[in-house]
N, C-alpha and C positions, 0 to 999 in steps of 0.2 A: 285091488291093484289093477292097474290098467297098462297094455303095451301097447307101445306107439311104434309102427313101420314104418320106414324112412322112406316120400314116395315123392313122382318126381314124371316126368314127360319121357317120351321116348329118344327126344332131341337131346336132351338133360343126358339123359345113358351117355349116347351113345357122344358126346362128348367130355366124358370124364377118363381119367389116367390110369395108369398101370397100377395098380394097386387099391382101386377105389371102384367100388366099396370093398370096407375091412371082408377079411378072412370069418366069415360066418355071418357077415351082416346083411339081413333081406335088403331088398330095395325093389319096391309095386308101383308099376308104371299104368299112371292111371287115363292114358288114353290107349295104351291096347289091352291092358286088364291082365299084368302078366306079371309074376316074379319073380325075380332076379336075388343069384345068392352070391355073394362076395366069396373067393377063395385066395384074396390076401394077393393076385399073380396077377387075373386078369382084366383090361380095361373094362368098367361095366356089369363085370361079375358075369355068372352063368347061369342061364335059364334054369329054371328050378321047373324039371318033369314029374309025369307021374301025381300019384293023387297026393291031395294035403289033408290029411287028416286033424278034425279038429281033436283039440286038446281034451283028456278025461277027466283030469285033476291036476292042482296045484299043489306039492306036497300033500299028496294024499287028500286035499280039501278039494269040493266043487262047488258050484254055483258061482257066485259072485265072491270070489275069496281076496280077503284082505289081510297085506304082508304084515308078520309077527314077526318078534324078536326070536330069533335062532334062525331066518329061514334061510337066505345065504351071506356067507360070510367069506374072507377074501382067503381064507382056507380051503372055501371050496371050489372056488373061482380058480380056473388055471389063468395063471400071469402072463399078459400079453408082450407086447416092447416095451411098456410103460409100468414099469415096476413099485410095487407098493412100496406106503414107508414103511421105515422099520427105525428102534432105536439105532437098533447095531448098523444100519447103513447108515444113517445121520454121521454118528460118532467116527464111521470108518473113513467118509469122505469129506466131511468137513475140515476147512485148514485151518487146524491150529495152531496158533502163535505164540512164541514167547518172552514177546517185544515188551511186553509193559509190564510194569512194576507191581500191578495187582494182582498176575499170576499165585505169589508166594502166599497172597491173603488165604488164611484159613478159616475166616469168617465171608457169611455170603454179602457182596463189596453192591448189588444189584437190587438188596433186598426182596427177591423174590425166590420161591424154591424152584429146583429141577421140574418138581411134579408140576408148578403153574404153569410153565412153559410148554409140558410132555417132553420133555428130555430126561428120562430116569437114570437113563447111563451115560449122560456128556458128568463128566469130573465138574464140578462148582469153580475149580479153580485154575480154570485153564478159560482164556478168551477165546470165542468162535469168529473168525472172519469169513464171512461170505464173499467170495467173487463176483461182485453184482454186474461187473461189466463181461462176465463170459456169461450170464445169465441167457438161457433161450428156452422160448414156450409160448404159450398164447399169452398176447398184449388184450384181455380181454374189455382193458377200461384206457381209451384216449389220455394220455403223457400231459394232460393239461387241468389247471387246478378249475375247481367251479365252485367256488365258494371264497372269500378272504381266508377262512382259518384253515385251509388245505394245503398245506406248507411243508408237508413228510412225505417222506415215500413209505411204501409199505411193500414187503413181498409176501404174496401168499404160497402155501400149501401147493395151491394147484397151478402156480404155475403165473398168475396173476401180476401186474407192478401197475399201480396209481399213486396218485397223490391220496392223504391220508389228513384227517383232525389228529388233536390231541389226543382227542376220548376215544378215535382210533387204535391207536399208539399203546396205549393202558390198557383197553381191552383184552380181558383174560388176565391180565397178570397181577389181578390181586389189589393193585394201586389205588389208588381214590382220589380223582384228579380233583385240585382246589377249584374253588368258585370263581370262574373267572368276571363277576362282576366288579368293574370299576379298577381291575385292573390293565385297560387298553395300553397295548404297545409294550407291556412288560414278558417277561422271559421267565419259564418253568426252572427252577433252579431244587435244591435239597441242603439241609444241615445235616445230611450223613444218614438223616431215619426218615425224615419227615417232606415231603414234596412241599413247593411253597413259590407262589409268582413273586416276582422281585426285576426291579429297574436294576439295568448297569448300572454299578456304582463305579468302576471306573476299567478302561480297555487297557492298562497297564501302559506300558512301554511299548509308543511308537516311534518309530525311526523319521518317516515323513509320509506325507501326500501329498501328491500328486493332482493340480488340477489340471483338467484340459485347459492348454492355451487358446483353444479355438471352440469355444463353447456354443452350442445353437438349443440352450434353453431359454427360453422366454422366461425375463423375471419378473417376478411375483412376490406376495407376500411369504418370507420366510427359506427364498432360494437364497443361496450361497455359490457364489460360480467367480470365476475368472473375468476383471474388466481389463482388457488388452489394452484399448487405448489410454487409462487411468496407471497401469501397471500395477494392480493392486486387486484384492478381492470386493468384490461388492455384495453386500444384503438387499435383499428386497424388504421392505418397510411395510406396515400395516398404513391398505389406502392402495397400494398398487402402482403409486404415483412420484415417489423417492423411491432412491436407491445408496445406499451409505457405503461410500470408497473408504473400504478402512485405510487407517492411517494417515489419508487426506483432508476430511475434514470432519468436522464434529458436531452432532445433531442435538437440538434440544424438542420436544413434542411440547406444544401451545396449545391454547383451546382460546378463539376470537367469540369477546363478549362486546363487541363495540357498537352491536346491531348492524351493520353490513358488510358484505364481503370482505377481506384483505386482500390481494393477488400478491400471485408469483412476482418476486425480486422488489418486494415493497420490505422496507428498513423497520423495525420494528423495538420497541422497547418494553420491559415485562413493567406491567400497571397492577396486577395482582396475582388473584390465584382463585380458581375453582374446583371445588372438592382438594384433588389433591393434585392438579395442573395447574401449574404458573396461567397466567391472562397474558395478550398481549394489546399491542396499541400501536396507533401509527405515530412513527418518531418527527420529530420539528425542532430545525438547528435554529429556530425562530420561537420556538416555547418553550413552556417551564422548563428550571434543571431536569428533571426527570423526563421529558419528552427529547431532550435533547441529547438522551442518551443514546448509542447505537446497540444494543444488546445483540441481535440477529436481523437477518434476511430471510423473508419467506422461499425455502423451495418450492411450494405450491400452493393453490390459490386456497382458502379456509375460509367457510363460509360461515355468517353469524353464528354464535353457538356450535360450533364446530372443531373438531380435534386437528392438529396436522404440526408439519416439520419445519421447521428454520434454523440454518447454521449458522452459529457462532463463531466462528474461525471454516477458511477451508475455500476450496474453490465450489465458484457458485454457476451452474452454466443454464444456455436457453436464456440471453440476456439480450435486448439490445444494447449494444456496445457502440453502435460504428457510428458516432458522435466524435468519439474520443480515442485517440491512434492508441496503439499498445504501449502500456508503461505507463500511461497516466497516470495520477495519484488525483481521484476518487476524492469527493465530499461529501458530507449527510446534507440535501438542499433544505432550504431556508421557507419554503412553499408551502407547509403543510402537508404534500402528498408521500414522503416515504421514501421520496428518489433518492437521485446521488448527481453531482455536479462537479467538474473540474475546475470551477470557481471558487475560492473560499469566500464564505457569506462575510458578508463587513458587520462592524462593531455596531449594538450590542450581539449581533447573533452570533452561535459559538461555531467553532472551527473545530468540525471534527472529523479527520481521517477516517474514511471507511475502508480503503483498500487500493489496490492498484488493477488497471485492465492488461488482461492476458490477455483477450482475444477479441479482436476488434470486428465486430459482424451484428448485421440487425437482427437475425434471429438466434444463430450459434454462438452472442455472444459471452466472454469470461470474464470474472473477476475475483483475484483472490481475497477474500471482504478478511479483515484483519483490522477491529474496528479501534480507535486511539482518541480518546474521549480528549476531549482538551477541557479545561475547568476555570472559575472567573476569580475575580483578587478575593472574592468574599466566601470562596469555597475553598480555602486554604488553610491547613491546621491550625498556623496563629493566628487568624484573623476573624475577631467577633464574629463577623456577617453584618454588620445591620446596615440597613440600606440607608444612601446619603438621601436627605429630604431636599438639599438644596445647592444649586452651581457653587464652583468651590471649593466647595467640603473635601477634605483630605487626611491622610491617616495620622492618627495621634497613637502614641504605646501609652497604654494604660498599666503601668509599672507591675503594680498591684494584684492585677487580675492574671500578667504576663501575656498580654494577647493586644493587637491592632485591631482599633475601630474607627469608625468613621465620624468626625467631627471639625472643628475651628477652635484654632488657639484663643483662650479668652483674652481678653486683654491684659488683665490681671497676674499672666501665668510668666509675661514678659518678666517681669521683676527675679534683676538679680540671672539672669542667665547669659552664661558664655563671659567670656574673660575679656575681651575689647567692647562692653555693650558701649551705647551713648552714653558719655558720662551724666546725664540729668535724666534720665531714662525713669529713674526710682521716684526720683521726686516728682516727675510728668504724673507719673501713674498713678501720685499716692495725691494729685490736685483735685479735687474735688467738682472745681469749677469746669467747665468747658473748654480744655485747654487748646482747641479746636478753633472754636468760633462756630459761630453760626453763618452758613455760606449763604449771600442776599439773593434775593429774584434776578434771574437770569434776564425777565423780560427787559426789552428796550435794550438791552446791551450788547447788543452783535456786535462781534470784532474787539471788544473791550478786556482789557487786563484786570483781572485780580488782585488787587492791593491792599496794603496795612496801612494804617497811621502809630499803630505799635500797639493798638488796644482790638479796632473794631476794623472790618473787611469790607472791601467795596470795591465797584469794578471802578474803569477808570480809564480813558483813552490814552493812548501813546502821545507825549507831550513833543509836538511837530514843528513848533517853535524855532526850531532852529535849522530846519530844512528850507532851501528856499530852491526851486524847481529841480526837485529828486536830489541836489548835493545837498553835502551840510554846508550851512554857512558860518557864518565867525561864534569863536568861541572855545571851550573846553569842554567835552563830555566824558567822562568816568561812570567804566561800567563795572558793574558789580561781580560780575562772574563771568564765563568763555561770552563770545560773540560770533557768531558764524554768521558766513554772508553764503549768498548762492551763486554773487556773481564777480562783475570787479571791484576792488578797492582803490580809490583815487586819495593820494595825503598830497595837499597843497594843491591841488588839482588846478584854484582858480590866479596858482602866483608860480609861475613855473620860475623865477629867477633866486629864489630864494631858497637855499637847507629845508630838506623834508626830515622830521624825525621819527620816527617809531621808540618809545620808550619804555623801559622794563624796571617793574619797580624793583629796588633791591635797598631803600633806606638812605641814597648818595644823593636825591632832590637830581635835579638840573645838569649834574656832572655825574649822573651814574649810569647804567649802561644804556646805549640804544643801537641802532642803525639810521644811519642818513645817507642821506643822497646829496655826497658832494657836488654842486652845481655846475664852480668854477671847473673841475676835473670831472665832469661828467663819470662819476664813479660812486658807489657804495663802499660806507666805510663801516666798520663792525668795531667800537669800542674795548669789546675783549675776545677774547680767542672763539674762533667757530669751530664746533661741534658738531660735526653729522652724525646723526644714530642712525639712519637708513642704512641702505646697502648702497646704493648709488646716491649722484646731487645729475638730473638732468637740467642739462642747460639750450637754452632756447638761443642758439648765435654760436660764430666759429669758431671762437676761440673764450679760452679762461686766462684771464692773466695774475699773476703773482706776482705782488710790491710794483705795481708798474706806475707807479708816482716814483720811484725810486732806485732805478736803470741802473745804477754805477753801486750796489752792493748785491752782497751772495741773497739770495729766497728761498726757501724752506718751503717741502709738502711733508710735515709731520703725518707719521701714523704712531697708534698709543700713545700714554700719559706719560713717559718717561722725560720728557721735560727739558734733552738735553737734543738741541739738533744734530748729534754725531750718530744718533741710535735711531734704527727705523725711521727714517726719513731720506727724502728724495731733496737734492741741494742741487742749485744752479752756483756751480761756480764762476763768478763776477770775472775774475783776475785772469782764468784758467780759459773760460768761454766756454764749459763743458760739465756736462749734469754730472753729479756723484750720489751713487747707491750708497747705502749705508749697510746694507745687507747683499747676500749673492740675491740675482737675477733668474729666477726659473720659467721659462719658456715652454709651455707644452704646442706641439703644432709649430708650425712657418711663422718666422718674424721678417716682415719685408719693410723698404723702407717706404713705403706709401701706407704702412698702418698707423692708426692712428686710433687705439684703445677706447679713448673716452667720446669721440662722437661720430664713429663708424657704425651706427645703428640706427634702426627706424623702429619708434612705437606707436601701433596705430589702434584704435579701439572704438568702443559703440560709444553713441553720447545718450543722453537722458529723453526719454521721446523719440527715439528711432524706432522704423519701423520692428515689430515684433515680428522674430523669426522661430517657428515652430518646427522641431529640428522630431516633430512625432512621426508617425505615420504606420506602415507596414513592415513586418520584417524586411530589410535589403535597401528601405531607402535614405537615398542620401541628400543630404544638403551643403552645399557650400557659405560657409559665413562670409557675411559683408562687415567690411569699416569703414563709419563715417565718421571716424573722428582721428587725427593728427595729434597724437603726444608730444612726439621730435620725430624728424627722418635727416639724414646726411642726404643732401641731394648727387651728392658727388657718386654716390656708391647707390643709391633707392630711386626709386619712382613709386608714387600712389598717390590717386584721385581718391576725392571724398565725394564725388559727384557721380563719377559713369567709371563702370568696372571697379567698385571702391572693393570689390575681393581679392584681390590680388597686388602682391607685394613682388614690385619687379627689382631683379638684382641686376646692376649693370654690368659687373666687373666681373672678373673669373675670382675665384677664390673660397675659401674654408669658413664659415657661417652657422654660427650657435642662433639654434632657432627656441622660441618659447610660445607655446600657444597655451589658452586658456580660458574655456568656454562653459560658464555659469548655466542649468539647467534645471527650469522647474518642472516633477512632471505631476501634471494635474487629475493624472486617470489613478482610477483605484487599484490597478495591476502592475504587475513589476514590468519594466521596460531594463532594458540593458542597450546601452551605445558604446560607441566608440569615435575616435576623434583620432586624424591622423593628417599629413602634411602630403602634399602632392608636388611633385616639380613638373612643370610645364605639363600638368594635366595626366600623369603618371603618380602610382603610391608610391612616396618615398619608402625602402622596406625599416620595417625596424623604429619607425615612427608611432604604430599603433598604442592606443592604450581606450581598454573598456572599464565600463563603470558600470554599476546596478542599482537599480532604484523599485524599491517595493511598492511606491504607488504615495499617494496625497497625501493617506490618514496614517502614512508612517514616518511625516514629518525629514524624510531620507532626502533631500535635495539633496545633485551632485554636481560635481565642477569639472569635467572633461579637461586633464591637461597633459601635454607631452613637451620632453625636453630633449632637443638631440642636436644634432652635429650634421652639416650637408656637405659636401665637397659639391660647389657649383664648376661644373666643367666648359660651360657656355656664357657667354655674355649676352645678358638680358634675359634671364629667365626669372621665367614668373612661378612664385610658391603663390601657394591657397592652404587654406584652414577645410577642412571636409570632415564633417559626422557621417555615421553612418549606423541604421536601427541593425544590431547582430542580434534582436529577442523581442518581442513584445506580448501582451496576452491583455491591449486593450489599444483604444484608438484615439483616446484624450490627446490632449494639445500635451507636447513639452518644449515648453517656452524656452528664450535664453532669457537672460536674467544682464542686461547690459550693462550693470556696472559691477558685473564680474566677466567681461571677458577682454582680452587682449591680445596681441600677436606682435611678439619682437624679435628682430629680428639684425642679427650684432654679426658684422665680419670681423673676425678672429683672429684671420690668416690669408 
C-alpha cells in the first residue's frame, strides 16, 4: 500500500482559506522542503516542527506491506462532517410517501429484493422519493450526455449526478436488460415479470397541439411545422423539393420513363406503371384520348427514370402566370409541350379545363389546377365509337344492339317510314331501273339548263325567243313554279294605253281573279278583297285613297273576317262627312292634329353591294352605321342623303318618335366577341337604348342580329339620331362584318 501527501508550492499555501487543509491533513511544500499539518481552523495549516520519525510498522507488518481485509474499517475510522452510510440513516431520512396506489402491494411491484438494492430495513412497500432538487455535493461528471443512449440521470452513493445508459440504470439490480438490436427508437416497457422494448402503440388521449405560428425550421424530408401563409400544416416530402399543405392540395408520386426530363408545372397524364409506380407522360389536347387527359401537374422537375410529385387537385405555386390576369380559366394547350393556355383549342382538339389563375406573376405565379376533362360524341356511353370513314356520315340508332353509330341511311331503309311519306316513295324504291337517270357530260354546256323529254336528260339553253332587247316581246309564257326577278317588272311596258293584267289561277279563265291597271282612272283595281298578312302595307306616295272612283257613297277599312262592316272597321261617312269607329279608340302618348299614323316615318337601310362595314375591332370600339338605301321617308317630318352623311336620320319637327334599329353581324374570328348597339341624339347615348349580344366565334355557327326598340321624346327641331355599335368584350381580332340585308333603321313619329 502506498500513501500519497498532498503537495503544492509555497504561493499555493499561502493562498488557500480558512479551514484548508482538513484538520490532520499534511500538505509538503515542495520548493521550501517543509510540512504543513492541517488543524481544521487555520488558513494553510501549521508548520509541522520537531523530528518526523519514520514509520516501524503497518499493523504490526513491515517492509513493503500490503492492505488486507480487517485492516481499517469505518468502526475504526472516527467520523469526520461527512457521515457514513448506514441503513438506519437511509430509512430515517428519506421521504416517504403515500401518494400511490402501490404502497398497499404486499407483493414486490419492482421486481427486485431490498438485499439488491442494500436497503435491508426500507419496508418493500412504502415508495422512496428523493429530493433531487435540494441535492448538494460534488458534480463530479459534466450535466451533459456524450453518447445518443445517455438519456437518464443517475445519483450516486457519493454524491455524483450524470447522465446515465440503460445498462446503467439495471446495473446491480438483478435485471437483464433485452437486446437492444433492431429495436431503434423503441421504449424499455414490462408485462408485470418480464422487461421487454416495445413501440408506442398509442399516447392515449390528447386534448391538443400546439404549433408554433411562427416557425424557423427549415423543411426537409419528414418535418411537420406550421405554413402561415397556406394557413395550414405542411410535410416535407422525400426529395427535399415538395412540401404538402395538408388539406389543400393532393399529391400523387410518378416515376418519368419517357427518356427525358419533365419540368416543373408541365400537365401530365399516367401512360403506365413501374414496379409499383404509376408512369407519367406529357399530356396533348391535340393527341390521342389518353394524352389528352389532364391527370396532374408536375411540382418538380423529374428526371428520366426518375421518382417525384405532381398534384392532382390543389394550388400549384412558382408558376409563370403573368400572361393571364387572375381568374382566368386555364386550358390543357394543344402543342404538345404540357402547358396550359387561356384559349380553348378548336375542333378536333378537345377542350379541357385545367384550373383557374390565383396569382398572376412570372415567377411567384398560382393556379388552382382542378382538372375537367371534356370527352368526344364517340366516348359516350351509347354511342358505338366507330370512326366515320366518310364526309356526311351521321348517327343511326342501331335498335338491336341499343347504341348510336356512325353511318348513312341506305336507301332501301326509306320504305314505309313516317306517316306523310311521298306517296310513290315505295314503288320509287321497289323500281329496279334507274329511276334517276343517268346525268350527260357537263362539257360544252356552260350556262345550260337541265331538262327532260319525260324519258331521257339533257342540258338545254334557255329558249330567248321571245326576248327582243332585254323586254319580252308579244306572246304568252306560263311558268311552271315561283319566278323571282332581282330587279324591275314591266307588264305592257311597250303599250302604256291599254289595261295591264296580273292573273291568278283559280279555275274562272279570263273572269277570274287578277289585278290591273286601270288606265282610263289611272288606278289599280283588285277583283276580290285584299288581304294583308304583313304587319304593315308601305306605300311609296302621299296619300292612299279608298273607293275614290266613287266619291258620293260611305268606304270601309275592315279589320278581321267578320264580314260585316259595323264590326271592326273604320267607315267614312258619305252623308255625315265624318269617319266612324266601329270600336273605342285607344290612344297611348299625344294625338295632335298634324299626326298622321301611316306615313310619318322613314325606312332607311344597306342595299346589296354596299360597302362592308366591320363593326370588329378592340375592346371600346365604336362604329357608326351607314344607310345607302331609301325604303320610304316623309319628307315633311325626315331628312336623309344616300350620298354624303348617309348615317344620320334627321328629325325636323319637335315631337314623340318610336325608333327601330336592326343590325345583322357576322363574326368571323374563332373567339367570343360581345357588342352592343345603341341610338345617339345629336351625338349623345340616348339612355336606356342599349342592348348586347354574344357570339362564340365562326365554328359556332352563333350569328347575331343587334336590335333595339324604344321611344325618344325629340325636344329640338332638327335633330339628328345615329345607329352606333360598340365592342363591350372580345378575346380575338377577326372581322365582324354586317350582314346588309339584315339591317335597318326606322324611325315613326308617334306623337
Amino acid at each position: 500500500m502506498s500513501f500519497k501527501i498532498r503537495r503544492g508550492t509555497e504561493a499555493e499555501r499561502a493562498a488557500m482559506s480558512a479551514g484548508d487543509p482538513a484538520q490532520g491533513e499534511p500538505l509538503w511544500i515542495t520548493d521550501t522542503s517543509k510540512l504543513w499539518i492541517g488543524d481544521g481552523v487555520t488558513a494553510g495549516g501549521v508548520l509541522a516542527t520537531g523530528d518526523i520519525n519514520a514509520v516501524d510498522s503497518v499493523f504490526g507488518r513491515t517492509g513493503a506491506v500490503t492492505a488486507q481485509a480487517g485492516d481499517y474499517t469505518t468502526t475504526l475510522v472516527t467520523e469526520g462532517t461527512n457521515l457514513y452510510f448506514t441503513d438506519a440513516r437511509v430509512e430515517a431520512n428519506a421521504n416517504v410517501s403515500a401518494a400511490y396506489s402501490h404502497i398497499n402491494l404486499t407483493t414486490n411491484p419492482h421486481a427486485v429484493t431490498k438485499a439488491q438494492v442494500g436497503l435491508g430495513n426500507v419496508a418493500n412497500v412504502e415508495q422512496v422519493k428523493i429530493q433531487v432538487n435540494s441535492f448538494t455535493g460534488d458534480f463530479t461528471q459534466a450535466l451533459t450526455p456524450t453518447g445518443d443512449d445517455m438519456v437518464l440521470l443517475q445519483i450516486f452513493g457519493s454524491g455524483a449526478m450524470r447522465f446515465a445508459t440503460a445498462e446503467d440504470l439495471v446495473a446491480g439490480t438483478g435485471l437483464t436488460l433485452p437486446d437492444q438490436t433492431g429495436h431503434s427508437g423503441e421504449f424499455l416497457t414490462t408485462n408485470g415479470t418480464t422487461p421487454s422494448w416495445s413501440e408506442i402503440g398509442s399516447l392515449g388521449t390528447i386534448d391538443h397541439i400546439q404549433f408554433s405560428l411562427s416557425p424557423t425550421v427549415t423543411m426537409a424530408e419528414g418535418v411537420l411545422a406550421w405554413d402561415s401563409d397556406e394557413g395550414t400544416l405542411q410535410i416535407g416530402m422525400p426529395g427535399g423539393n415538395v412540401n404538402l399543405q395538408v388539406g389543400q392540395e393532393q399529391l400523387i408520386r410518378v416515376r418519368n420513363t419517357t427518356g427525358a426530363t419533365i419540368y416543373n408545372g408541365t400537365i401530365v397524364y399516367i401512360n403506365g406503371s413501374s414496379g409499383n409506380r404509376p408512369t407519367c407522360a406529357i399530356s396533348d389536347a391535340s393527341g390521342t384520348f389518353e394524352q389528352r387527359c389532364a391527370c396532374a401537374i408536375l411540382t418538380e422537375d423529374i428526371a428520366n427514370n426518375g421518382n417525384g410529385y405532381a398534384t392532382t387537385y390543389g394550388i400549384v405555386h412558382d408558376l409563370n402566370t403573368s400572361a393571364y390576369p387572375e381568374g382566368t380559366v386555364l386550358y390543357l394547350a394543344d402543342d404538345g409541350t404540357g402547358g396550359f393556355t387561356s384559349t380553348p383549342p378548336s375542333a378536333p382538339d378537345a377542350i379541357v379545363v385545367i384550373g383557374r389563375v390565383i396569382n398572376s406573376h412570372a415567377v411567384d405565379g398560382e393556379i388552382l389546377f382542378n382538372p375537367q376533362a371534356s370527352s368526344t360524341l364517340s366516348r359516350l356511353s351509347d354511342v358505338n365509337g366507330t370512326t366515320p370513314d366518310a364526309t356526311n356520315k351521321h348517327l343511326i340508332w342501331d335498335n338491336a344492339n341499343q347504341y348510336w353509330d356512325a353511318g348513312q341511311i341506305a336507301h332501301g331503309d326509306l320504305s314505309g317510314i313516317g306517316t306523310y311519306t311521298h306517296p310513290s316513295i315505295d314503288s320509287h324504291i321497289d323500281d329496279t331501273s334507274d329511276p334517276h337517270g343517268t346525268i350527260p357530260s357537263q362539257s360544252t354546256h356552260a350556262g345550260e339548263f337541265l331538262t327532260t323529254n319525260g324519258s331521257t336528260l339533257s342540258w338545254s339553253a334557255v329558249d330567248v325567243s321571245g326576248f327582243s332587247g332585254g323586254t319580252f316581246g308579244t306572246g304568252t309564257y306560263t311558268f311552271p313554279d315561283d319566278v323571282r326577278f332581282n330587279d324591275d317588272i314591266y307588264i305592257n311596258y311597250d303599250n302604256g294605253s291599254t289595261d295591264s293584267n296580273i292573273w291568278f289561277h283559280d279555275g274562272k279563265g279570263p273572269a277570274g281573279s287578277r289585278i290591273y291597271l286601270d288606265q282610263a282612272n289611272a288606278q289599280f283595281v283588285f277583283t276580290d278583297a285584299l288581304q294583308i298578312g304583313g304587319d304593315y302595307i308601305a306605300v311609296d306616295g302621299p296619300e292612299i285613297a279608298v273607293n275614290a272612283s266613287a266619291s258620293n257613297v260611305d268606304s270601309f277599312i275592315q279589320f278581321g273576317h267578320s264580314g260585316a262592316h259595323d264590326a271592326d272597321s273604320l267607315m267614312f261617312d258619305y252623308s255625315a262627312d265624318e269617319f266612324v269607329l266601329s270600336n273605342d279608340l285607344n290612344v297611348t302618348g299625344q294625338l295632335s292634329a298634324d299626326f298622321c299614323a301611316t306615313t310619318a316615318y322613314i325606312h332607311v337601310a344597306k342595299t346589296s353591294g354596299a360597302v362592308v362595314q366591320n363593326i370588329g375591332g378592340s375592346t371600346g370600339t365604336t362604329t357608326t352605321i351607314t344607310w345607302d338605301s331609301q325604303i320610304y321617308y316623309n319628307s315633311t317630318y325626315f331628312t336623309h342623303s344616300t350620298v354624303s352623311a348617309t348615317d344620320r336620320v334627321l328629325c325636323k319637327q319637335v315631337g314623340r318618335y318610336q325608333v327601330i334599329a336592326r343590325v345583322g353581324a357576322r363574326n368571323s374570328g374563332s373567339n367570343r366577341w360581345v357588342g352592343a348597339i345603341y341610338i345617339t341624339s345629336n351625338g349623345t347615348e340616348v339612355p336606356r337604348t342599349t342592348a348586347r349580344y354574344y357570339s362564340r366565334g365562326v365554328s359556332y355557327g352563333d350569328e347575331v342580329s343587334l336590335h333595339t326598340v324604344t321611344e325618344i321624346d325629340v325636344t329640338t327641331a332638327n335633330t339628328i339620331l345615329r345607329v352606333q355599335t360598340r365592342i363591350d368584350k372580345t378575346d380575338q381580332s377577326s372581322a365582324v362584318n354586317v350582314e346588309w340585308d339584315e339591317c335597318e333603321f326606322i324611325v315613326r313619329r308617334i306623337g
